[in-house]
C-alpha positions as CSV (number, residue, x, y, z in Angstrom):
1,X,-64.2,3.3,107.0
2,X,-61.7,5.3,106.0
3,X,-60.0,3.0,103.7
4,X,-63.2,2.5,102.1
5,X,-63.9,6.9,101.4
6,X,-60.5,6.6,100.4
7,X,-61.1,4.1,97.6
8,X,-64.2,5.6,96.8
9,X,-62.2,9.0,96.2
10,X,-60.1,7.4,94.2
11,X,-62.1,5.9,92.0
12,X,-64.1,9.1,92.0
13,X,-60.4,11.2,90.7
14,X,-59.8,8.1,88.7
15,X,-63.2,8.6,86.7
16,X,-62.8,12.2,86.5
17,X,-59.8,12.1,85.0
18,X,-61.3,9.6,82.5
19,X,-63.9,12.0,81.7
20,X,-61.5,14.7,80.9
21,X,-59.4,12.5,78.3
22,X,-62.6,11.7,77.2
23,X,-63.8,15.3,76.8
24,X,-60.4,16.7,75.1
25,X,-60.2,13.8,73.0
26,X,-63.7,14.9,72.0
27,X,-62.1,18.3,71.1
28,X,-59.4,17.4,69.6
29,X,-61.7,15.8,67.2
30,X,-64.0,18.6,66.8
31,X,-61.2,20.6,65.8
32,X,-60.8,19.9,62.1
33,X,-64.7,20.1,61.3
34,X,-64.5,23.8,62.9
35,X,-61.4,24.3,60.4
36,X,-63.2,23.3,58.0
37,X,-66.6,24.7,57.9
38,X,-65.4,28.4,57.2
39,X,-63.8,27.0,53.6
40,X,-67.0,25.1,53.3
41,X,-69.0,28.3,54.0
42,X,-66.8,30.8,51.6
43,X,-67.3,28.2,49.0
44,X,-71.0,28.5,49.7
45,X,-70.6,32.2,49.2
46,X,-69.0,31.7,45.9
47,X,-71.4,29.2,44.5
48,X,-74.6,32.1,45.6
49,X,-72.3,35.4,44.5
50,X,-72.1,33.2,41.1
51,X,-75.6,32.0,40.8
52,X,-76.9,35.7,41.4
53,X,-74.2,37.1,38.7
54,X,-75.8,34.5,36.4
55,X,-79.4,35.5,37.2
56,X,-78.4,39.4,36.9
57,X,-76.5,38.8,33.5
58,X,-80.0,37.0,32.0
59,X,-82.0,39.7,33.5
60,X,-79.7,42.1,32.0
61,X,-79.8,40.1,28.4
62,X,-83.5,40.0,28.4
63,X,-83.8,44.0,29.4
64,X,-81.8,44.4,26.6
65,X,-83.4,42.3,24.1
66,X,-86.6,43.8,25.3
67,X,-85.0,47.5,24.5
68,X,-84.0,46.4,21.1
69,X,-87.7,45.3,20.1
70,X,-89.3,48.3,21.5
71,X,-87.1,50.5,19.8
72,X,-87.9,48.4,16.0
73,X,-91.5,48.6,16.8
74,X,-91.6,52.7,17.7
75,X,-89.6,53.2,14.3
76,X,-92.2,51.2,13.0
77,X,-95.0,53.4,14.5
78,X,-92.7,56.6,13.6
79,X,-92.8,55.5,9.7
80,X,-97.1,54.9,9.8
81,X,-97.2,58.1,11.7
82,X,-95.2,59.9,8.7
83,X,-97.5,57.7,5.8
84,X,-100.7,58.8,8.1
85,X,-99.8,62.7,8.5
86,X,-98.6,62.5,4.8
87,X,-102.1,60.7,4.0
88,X,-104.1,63.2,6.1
89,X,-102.2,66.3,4.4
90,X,-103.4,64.9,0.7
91,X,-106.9,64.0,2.0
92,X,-107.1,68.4,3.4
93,X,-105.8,69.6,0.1
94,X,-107.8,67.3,-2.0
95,X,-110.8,69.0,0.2
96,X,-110.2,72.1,-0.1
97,X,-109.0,72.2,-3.7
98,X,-112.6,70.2,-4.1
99,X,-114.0,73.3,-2.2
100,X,-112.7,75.9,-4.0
101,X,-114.1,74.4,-7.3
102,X,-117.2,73.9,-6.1
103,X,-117.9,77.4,-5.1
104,X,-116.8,78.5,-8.4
């Protein structure tokens, strides 16, 4: 009986030890995908600080284009402001001048 628990335990160490070459061979090969993912991941990075720089410049280029035509239409408005005051000044003196005759 004892020759046959001492077969068994070694065929039981002789297992475990296949297990463990098993399980660092298994780490060893795990190894370079761990080395790699952080360079994978900072490219990542990269690639999203670049797409949002992109998105931030077109916002900025259409804020600006959107300043530009705001500005040409209130010069626009400025100039028919100064014909409408200039109109409206006219219009008072020609009523009053027609006034002033009339009550003559």
């Amino acid at each position: 009986m004892n020759t046959t628990i001492d077969r068994f335990t070694e065929q039981l160490s002789d297992s475990l030890e296949e297990v463990e070459d098993l399980a660092k061979s298994l780490k060893d090969t795990q190894s370079p995908t761990q080395k790699t993912q952080p360079k994978i991941q900072s490219k990542l990075d990269e690639a999203e600080a670049l797409r949002q720089a992109k998105k931030l410049e077109h916002l900025a280029d259409n804020a600006e284009d959107y300043a530009t035509h705001v500005i040409v239409v209130a010069k626009a408005m400025l100039e028919e402001a100064k014909a409408a005051t200039s109109v409206a000044i006219n219009t008072r003196l020609d009523a009053e001048a027609a006034s002033g005759n009339a009550e003559r």
